[in-house]
Structure formats: C-alpha cells, structure tokens
C-alpha positions as CSV (number, residue, x, y, z in Angstrom):
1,X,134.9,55.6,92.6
2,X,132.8,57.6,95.9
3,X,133.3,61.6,94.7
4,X,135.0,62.0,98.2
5,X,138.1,60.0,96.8
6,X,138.2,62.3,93.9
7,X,141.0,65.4,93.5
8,X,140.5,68.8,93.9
9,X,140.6,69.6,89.8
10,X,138.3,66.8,89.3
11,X,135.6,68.3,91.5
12,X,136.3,71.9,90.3
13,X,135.7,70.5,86.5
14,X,132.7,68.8,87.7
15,X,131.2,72.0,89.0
16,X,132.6,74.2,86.4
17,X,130.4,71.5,84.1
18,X,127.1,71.5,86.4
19,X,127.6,75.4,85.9
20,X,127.2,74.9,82.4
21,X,124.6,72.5,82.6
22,X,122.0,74.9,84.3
23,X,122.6,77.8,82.1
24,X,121.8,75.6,79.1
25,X,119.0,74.2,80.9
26,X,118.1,76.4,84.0
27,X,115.3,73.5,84.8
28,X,118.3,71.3,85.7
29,X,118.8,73.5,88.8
30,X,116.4,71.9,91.0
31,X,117.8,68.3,90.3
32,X,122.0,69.6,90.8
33,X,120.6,71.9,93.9
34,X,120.4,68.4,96.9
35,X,122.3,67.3,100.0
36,X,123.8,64.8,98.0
37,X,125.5,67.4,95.7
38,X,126.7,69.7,98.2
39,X,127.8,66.6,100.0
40,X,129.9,65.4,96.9
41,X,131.5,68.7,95.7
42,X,131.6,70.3,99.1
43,X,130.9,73.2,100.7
44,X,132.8,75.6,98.9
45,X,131.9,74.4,95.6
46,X,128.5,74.0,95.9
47,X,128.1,76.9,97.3
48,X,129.9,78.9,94.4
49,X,127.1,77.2,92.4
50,X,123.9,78.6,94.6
51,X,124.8,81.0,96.7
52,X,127.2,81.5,99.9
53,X,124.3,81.5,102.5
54,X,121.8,79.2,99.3
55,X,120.5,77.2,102.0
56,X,117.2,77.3,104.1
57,X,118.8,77.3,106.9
58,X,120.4,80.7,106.8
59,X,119.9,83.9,108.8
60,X,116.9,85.3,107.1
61,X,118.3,88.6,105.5
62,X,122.0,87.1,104.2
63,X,119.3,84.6,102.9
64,X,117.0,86.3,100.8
65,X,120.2,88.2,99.4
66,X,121.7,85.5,98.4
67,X,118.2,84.1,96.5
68,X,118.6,88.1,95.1
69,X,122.0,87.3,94.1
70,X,121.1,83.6,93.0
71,X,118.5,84.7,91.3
72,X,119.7,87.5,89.0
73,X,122.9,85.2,88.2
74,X,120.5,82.7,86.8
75,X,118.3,84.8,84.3
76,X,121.7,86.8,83.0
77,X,123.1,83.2,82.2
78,X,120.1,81.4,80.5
79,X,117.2,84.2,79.2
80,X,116.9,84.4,75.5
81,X,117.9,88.1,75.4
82,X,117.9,89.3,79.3
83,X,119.0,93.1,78.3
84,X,115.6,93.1,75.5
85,X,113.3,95.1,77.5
86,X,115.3,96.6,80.4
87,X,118.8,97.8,80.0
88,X,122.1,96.8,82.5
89,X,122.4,99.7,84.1
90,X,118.8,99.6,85.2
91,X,119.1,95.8,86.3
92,X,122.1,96.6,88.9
93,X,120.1,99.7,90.0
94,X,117.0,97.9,91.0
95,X,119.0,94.9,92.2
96,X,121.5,97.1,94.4
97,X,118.5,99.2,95.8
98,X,116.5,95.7,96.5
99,X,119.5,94.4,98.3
100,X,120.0,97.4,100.1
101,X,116.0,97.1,101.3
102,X,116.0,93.8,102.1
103,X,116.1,94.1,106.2
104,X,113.5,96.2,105.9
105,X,111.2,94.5,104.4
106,X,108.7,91.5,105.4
107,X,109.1,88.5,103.8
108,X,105.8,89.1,101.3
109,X,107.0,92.5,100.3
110,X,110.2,90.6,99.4
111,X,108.3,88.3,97.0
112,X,106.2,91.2,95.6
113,X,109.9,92.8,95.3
114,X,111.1,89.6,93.3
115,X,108.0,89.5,91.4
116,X,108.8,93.1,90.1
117,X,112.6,92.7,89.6
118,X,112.2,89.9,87.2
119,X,108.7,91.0,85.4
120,X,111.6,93.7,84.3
121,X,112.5,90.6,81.6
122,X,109.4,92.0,79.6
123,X,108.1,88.6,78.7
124,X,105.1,86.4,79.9
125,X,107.1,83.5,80.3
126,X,109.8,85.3,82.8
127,X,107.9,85.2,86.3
128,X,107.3,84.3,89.5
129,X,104.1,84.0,91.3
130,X,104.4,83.4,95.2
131,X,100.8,84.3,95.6
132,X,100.2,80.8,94.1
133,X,102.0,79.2,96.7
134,X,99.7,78.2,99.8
135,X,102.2,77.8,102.2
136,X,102.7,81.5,101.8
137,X,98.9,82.4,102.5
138,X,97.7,85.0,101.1
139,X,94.4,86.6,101.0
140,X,91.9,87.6,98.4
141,X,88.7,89.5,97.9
142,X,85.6,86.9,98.7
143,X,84.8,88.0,94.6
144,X,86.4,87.7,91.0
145,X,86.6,91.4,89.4
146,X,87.0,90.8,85.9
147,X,87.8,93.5,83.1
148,X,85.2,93.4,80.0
149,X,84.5,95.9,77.1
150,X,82.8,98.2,79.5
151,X,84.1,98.2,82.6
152,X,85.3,96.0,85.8
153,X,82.4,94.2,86.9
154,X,82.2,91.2,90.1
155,X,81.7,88.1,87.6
156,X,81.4,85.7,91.0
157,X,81.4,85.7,94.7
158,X,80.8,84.0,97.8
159,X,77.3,83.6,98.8
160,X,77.5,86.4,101.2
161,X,78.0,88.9,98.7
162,X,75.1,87.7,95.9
163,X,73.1,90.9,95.8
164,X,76.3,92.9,94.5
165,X,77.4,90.1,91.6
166,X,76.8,92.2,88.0
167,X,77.6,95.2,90.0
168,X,80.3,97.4,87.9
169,X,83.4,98.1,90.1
170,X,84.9,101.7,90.6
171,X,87.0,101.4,93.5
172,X,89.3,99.4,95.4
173,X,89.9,101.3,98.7
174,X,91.5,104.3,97.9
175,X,91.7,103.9,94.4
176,X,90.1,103.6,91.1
177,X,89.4,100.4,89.9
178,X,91.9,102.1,86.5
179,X,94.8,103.0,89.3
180,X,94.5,100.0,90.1
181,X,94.8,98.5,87.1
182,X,98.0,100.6,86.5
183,X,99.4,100.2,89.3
184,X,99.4,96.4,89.6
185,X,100.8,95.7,86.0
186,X,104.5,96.1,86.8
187,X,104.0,92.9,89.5
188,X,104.2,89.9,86.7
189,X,105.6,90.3,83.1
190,X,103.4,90.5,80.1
191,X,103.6,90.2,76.7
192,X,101.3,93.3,76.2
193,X,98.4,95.3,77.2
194,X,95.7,92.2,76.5
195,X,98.4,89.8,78.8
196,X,97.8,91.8,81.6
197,X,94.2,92.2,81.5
198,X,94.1,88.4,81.6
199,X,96.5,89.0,84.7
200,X,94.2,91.1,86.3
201,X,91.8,89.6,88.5
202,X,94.3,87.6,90.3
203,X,96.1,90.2,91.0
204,X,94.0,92.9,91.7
205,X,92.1,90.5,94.3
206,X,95.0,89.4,96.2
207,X,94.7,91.7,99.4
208,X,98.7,92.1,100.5
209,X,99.4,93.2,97.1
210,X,96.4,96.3,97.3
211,X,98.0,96.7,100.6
212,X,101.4,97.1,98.5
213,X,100.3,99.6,96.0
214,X,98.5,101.4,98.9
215,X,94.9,100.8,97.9
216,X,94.1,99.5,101.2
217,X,95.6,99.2,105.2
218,X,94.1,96.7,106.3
219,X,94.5,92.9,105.6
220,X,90.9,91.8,106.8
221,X,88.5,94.0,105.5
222,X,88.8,95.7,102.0
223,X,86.1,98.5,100.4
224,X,84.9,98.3,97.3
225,X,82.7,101.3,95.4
226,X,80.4,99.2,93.1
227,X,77.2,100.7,90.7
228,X,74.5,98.8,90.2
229,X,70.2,99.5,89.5
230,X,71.4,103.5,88.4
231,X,73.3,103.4,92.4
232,X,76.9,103.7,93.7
233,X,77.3,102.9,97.2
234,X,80.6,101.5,99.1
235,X,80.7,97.7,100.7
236,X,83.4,96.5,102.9
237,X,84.6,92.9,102.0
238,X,86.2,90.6,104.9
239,X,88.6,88.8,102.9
240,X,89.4,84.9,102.5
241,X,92.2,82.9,102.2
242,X,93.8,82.8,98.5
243,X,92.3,80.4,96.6
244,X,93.7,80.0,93.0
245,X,90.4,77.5,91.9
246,X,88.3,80.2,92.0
247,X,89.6,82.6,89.3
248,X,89.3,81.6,85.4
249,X,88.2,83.5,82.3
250,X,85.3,81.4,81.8
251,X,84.3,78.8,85.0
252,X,85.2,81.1,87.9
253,X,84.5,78.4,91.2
254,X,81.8,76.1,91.0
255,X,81.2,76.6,94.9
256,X,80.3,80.6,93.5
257,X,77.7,82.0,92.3
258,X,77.9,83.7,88.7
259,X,76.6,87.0,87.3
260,X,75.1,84.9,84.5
261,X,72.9,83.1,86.9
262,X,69.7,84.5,86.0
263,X,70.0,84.1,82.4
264,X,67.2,82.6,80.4
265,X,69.5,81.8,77.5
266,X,71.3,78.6,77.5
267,X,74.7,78.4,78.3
268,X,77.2,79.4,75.5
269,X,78.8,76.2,73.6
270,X,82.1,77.4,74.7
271,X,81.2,76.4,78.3
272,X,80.2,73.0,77.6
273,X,83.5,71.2,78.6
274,X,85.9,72.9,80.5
275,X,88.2,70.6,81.6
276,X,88.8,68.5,77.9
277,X,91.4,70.2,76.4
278,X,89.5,69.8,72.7
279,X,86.6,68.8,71.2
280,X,84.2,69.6,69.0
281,X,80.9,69.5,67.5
282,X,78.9,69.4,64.1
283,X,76.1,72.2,64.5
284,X,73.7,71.2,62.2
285,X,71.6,74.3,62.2
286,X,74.2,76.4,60.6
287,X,76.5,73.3,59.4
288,X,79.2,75.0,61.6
289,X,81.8,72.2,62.6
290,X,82.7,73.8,65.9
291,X,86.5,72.9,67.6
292,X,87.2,74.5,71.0
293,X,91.0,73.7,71.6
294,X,91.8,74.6,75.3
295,X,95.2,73.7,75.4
296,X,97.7,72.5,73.1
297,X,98.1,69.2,74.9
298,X,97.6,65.5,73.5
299,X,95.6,63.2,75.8
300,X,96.0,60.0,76.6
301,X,92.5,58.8,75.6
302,X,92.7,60.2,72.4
303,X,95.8,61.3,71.2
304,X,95.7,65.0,69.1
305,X,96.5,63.3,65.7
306,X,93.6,60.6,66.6
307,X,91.6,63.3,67.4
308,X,92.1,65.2,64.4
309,X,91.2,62.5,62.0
310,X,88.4,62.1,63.7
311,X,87.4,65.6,63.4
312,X,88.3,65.8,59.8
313,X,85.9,62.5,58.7
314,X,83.1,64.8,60.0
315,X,84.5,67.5,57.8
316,X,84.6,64.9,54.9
317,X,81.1,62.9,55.5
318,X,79.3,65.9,56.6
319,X,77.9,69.3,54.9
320,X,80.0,71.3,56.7
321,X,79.8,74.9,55.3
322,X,82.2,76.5,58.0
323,X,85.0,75.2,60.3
324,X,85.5,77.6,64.0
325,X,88.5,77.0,65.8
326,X,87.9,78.6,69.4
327,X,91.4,79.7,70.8
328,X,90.1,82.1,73.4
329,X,90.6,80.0,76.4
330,X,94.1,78.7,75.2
331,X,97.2,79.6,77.2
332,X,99.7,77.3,75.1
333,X,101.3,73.8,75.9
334,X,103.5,72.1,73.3
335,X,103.9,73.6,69.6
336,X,104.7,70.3,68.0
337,X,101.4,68.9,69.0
338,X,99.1,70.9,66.7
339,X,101.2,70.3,63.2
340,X,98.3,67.6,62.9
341,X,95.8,70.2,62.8
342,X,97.7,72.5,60.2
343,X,98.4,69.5,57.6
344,X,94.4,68.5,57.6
345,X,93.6,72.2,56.8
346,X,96.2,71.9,53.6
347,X,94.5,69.1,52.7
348,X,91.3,70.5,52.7
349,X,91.4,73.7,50.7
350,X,87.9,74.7,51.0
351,X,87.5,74.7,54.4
352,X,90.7,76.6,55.4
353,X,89.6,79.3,52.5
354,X,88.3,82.8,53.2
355,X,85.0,83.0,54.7
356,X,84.7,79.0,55.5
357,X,87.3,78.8,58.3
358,X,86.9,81.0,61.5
359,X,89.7,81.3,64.5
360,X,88.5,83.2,67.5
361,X,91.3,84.7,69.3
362,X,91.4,86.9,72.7
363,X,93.5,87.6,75.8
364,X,94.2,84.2,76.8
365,X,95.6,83.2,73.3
366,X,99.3,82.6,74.5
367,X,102.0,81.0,74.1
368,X,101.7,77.7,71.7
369,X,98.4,78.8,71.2
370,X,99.9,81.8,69.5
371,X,102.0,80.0,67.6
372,X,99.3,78.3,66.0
373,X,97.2,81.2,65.4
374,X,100.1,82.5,63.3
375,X,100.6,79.1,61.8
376,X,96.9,79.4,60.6
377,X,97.7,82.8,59.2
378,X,100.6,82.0,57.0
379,X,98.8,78.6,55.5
380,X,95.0,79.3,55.4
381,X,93.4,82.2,55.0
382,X,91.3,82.2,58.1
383,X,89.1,85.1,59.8
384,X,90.1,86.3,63.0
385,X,87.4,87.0,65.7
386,X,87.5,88.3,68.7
387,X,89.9,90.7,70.5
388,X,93.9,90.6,70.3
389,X,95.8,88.1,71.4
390,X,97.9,88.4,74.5
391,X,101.3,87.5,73.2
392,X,102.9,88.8,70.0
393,X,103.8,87.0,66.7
394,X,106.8,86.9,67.9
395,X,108.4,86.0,71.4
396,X,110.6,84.9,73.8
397,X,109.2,81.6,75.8
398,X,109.3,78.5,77.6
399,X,108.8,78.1,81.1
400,X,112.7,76.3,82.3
401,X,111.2,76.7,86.4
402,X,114.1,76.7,89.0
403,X,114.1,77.3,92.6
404,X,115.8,80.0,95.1
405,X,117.8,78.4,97.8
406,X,116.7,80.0,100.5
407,X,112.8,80.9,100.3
408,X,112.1,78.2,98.1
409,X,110.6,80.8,95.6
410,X,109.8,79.2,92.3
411,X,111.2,81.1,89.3
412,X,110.2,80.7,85.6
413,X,113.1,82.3,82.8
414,X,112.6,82.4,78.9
415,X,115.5,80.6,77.1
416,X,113.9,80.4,73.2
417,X,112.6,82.5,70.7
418,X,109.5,81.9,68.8
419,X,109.0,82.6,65.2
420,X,106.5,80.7,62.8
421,X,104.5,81.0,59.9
422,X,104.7,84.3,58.1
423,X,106.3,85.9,61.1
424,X,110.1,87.1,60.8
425,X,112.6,89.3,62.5
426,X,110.8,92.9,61.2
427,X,107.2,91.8,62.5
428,X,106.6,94.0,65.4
429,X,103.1,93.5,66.2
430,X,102.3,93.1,69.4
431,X,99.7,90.5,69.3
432,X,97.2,89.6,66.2
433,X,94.3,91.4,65.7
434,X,90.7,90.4,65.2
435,X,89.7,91.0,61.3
436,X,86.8,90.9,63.4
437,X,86.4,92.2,66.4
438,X,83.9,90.6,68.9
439,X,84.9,91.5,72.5
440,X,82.9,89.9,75.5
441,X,81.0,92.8,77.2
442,X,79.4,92.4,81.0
443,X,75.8,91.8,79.1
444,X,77.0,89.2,77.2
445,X,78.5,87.0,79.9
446,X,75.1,88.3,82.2
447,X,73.0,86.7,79.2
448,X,75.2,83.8,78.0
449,X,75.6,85.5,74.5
450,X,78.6,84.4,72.5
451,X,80.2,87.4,70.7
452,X,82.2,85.7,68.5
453,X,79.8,83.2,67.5
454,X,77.5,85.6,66.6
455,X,80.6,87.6,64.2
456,X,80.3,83.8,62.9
457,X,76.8,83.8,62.0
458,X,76.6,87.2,61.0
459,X,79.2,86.8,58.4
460,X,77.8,83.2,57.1
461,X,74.6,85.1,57.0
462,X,75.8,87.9,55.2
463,X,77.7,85.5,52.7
464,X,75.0,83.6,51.8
C-alpha cells in the first residue's frame, strides 16, 4: 500500500516511531531526513520531526533557528548524560541568547557559535567542525604551530616562509600565543587539558576563528611575533585556503617543509609508515619487538587477529627481551578489534610483565585507543611512557553524525559510556599518566630523537 493511501493515525504512529528511532540512533537522522519522507508523511509531520523551516530552502535566519532548535532537540534526546558537564539552566541561556543573535551574525560566526553551544557537552566525541568542511572555505596560516614541552614553535610551512620554521611562537596578532591558547579551547569539546592541545594547531591556524577571539582584523594577512638565533622580530603571514592535509602530530604535508629538515639523525621508527594503521618490527640491537598501532582498525590485507599471530611467532621464535606498543598517534576506531592483542599478552606472561612490556601513550591516545591502554593496565603490568593521554579512563563516546536541515552542518553526539579494565564508576582520572614521562620537546622533533624510545632504552639499560 503507497503511504499516501494510508490514515491520518497511521502516519502519526509512523512518525511518532521514526522519532524514536533517531534518538536511539541519532545516525539514523540523515537516512529518515529525504524528499521521499517528507513526501510520505507530509509536511506537517515531517516537519514536527526536523524543524518548521528544516529545509535548505528557507529564509536564512528562521533557518539557522530552526538547525538551533533542531539541533539542541537532538543532543537532549540521544547524549549519554547531556546535563554531565553543563547544567539546564545554562543550556537555555546560551541557546535563547544564540537565537536571539542569530540576525546578526554571518553565517561563519554562526558555525563558530554552534561549535561553542555543543562543545558545552564536555566530551571529545560531542562536536562539530565546519572548518573541515571546504565548501565553507576557510583560511589558515601558510604554517602549522604546534605546542611541545617548551613552547609553540612553526613545526612546517610553505616554502615562502622556510627561514622562520623552528622559530618559537609568541604571538598571534594581538595576542599571546597562551591567550590564544585559552581563548580558543571553548570552540570544540575535549576530554581534558592534553585533548585540546592536540586540538590546537588546527584551531589556532584557522584565520576567521583568530578573527573571532579578536587576535586579528584582517582575513588576508595575519602577524606573528616569532624568536629565533637569540631574536624576536614580527612577520606578517598572507594566509591560504584551509587545508586539513596539512596538519598532523607527526607528518604535517608532504608538499611542506619540516623543522626537522636539517637533522643528521635518521628519521625516528615511529615515522616509518604513516598511513598502515600497525605494524611492527624486531629491533635486533636491543631485541625490542617494536608495534606502532595507529588506529584501532582491521585491514583488509591482513586482518588484526592475522596480524597479531603474526606478531606473536616473532615474540615466540625470536629473543625478544621487550615488547613496545606505540599508542601516541592513536585516536581510536573500534574497541572489539584489539581483544586479539590483549588475549596474546595473557598468554605470554613474560612479555606483558613489569619491565618487559612498554606502552607509550600521549595526547592523541583517544577514544578506543584509550580503552585499550586501560585494558593493558588491568591485565599486564605494562610501563607507561610518554605524556597523558587525552581522554580519561572513563568516558562518554561514539561518534552517531547527523545533519542540520538547513546549513547542512554535520553534528557528532555521544550516546555510550566507556568503562573497561580496572576502571569503575569512582575512577576520576582524567586521563592516564606516564609512569614515565617522556614528552616530545621542539629539539627532539628538530633532531629526530625519540623520547619515549629512549625512556625504553634507558630503562632496559638500567635493568640489565
């Protein structure tokens, strides 16, 4: 039977159900949200599901406000614990004074405006990024500023701009490169203090939004204050469009040149494959079986289990007198995938004992990846090395994406909590500390040292 020879209740049910549907599963949204659907149920129905004026189409202002509307609906029905971090009251009073502002504000500052309202969730996994979206064009700094141990410092840039890459950065514009700092954290949410350091150079090189927190006027040409060879002096940047290929904690843009350019030291192991998400490699010098695990993904040349067994005949056939897993560069993927991993480390009790197996941990340890670092805590007795993580033991996850009506602004909400290993309801912590710390510094990456690796050494040294 077509839906238009259906009754009245029928079709009220059937929305009242595709309600229900996309709070349980707010990723349904962008498959219920078609001209088919609206056709089917109606106007008036489907627009009680996304919005009176939910439709590209509609005047620009009654638009956004009803994405604002749509959009605040949507994270009270389906995030974990929506009132967590931010109370009610607050909520309506941002999203009554946002309404309120919307005719006066451009359509970026409106984004930058969503990106705030629903950062206010308080978890990584709550965001939305329009910056990433090219049709929006944005702008950025023709260099990647990113935050070590001892200071902000231009880790690549365009080839216009070589002399200055190394060069320590004290000011955007107006501000301090630490105003800065402060002053963009409120734009995407973060689990904690190490989350939004990873955050960081994306954001604080994105011109509009330096513009937004009043750094800069101008959209073309940006100032930065940079020390370098015992000298401070003031450059003016003209900017490029956004290009999101060019950031990265470890292989900023091939197309750039690097601060660690001129070092004589070969390139760190860590950097040897950066698009497999694992591998590894017996070091037969030290007898280090080496596992850098990207992302917590199975591929389709080598499933993870495969892999794993793999990994594990070296363990078993080899004199392998330490086992490193490298999570650094890990932002998470799929926590059933790495239960491989966990059950070969039971099975080997040496290896996963105290002072044989190493995990190296850092900013971009997130997500799944955390899950697994906590996993290793509760069943082996592994070193940490490195600097916190940038999620906590314990959080609230998953990306469920769905999109506003009217802009077409992709949203991300957190409908799960994650607990695992040792982890329970009183664990606090807001990420896992390093038993060892071993934080990157602007000399290392300048001389391709590997902190971590060295904490490694050091300690297999000192053990004997």
């Amino acid at each position: 039977m077509a839906w238009s020879c259906r009754g009245k209740g029928e079709l009220e049910n059937a929305a009242k159900t595709f309600e229900q549907v996309m709070q349980a599963d707010p990723a349904m949204i962008d498959q219920l949200q078609t001209p088919e659907m609206r056709k089917n149920l109606g106007d008036a129905l489907y627009k009680k599901l996304f919005g009176e004026f939910g439709t590209p189409e509609a005047p620009r202002v009654e638009g956004w406000r009803a994405d604002l509307a749509f959009c605040m609906k949507t994270l009270q029905n389906s995030h974990y614990n929506i009132n967590a971090k931010t109370s009610e009251e607050k909520w309506n009073s941002i999203f009554h004074n946002l309404n309120d502002s919307i005719p006066n504000l451009t359509d970026k500052e409106v984004q930058f405006e969503f990106m705030k309202l629903v950062a206010l969730a308080g978890d990584g996994h709550t965001c939305t990024w329009p910056i990433l979206n090219p049709a929006n064009k944005y702008t950025m700094l023709p260099a990647v500023i990113y935050p070590f141990k001892d200071g902000y410092f231009i880790r690549s840039a365009a080839q216009e701009y070589e002399s200055i890459i190394g060069s320590k950065v004290t000011r955007i514009g107006s501000m301090t490169i630490e105003d800065v700092a402060n002053a963009i954290t409120p734009y995407v949410g973060h689990e904690n203090p190490m989350h939004a350091l990873w955050n960081s150079p994306l954001l604080m090189g994105t011109i509009e939004i330096l513009k937004a927190i009043g750094a800069t006027n101008t959209l073309d040409t940006v100032n930065l204050t940079i020390e370098g060879e015992g000298k401070t002096k003031t450059i003016t940047m003209k900017t490029i469009p956004l290009n999101r290929s060019l950031y990265g904690d470890r292989d900023e843009g091939s197309i750039w040149k690097k601060m660690n350019s001129g070092a004589t030291n070969p390139t760190p192991l860590y950097t040897k494959k950066p698009d497999d998400p694992y591998w590894f490699e017996y070091l037969e010098d030290d007898k280090i079986l080496y596992f850098h695990y990207g992302n917590v993904f199975s591929k389709e040349s080598e499933p993870f289990g495969d892999f794993v067994n793999r990994m594990f005949a070296v363990v078993d056939s080899k004199p392998v007198e330490a086992m490193v897993i490298d999570l650094r560069d890990n932002f998470g993927g799929s926590s059933e995938l790495y239960k491989p991993l966990i059950k070969k480390l039971i099975q080997h009790p040496k290896i996963s004992s105290k002072g044989y197996l190493f995990t190296l941990i850092g900013r971009s340890t997130y997500s799944a990846a955390i899950n697994l670092a906590v996993d290793l805590e509760y069943w082996t007795d592994t070193l940490f090395i490195g600097e916190p993580t940038g999620c906590s033991p314990n959080f609230i996850g998953e990306n469920k994406l769905f999109t506003l009506p009217y802009s077409g602004l992709k949203v991300s909400v957190s409908d799960r909590y994650h607990q695992h290993g040792r982890s329970d309801s009183t664990d606090k912590r807001i990420w896992i500390a390093p038993n060892i710390p071993a934080e990157f510094t602007s000399e290392d990456i300048r001389n391709n040292r590997d902190p971590g690796m060295k904490a490694v050494i050091d300690y297999l040294d000192y053990r004997g």
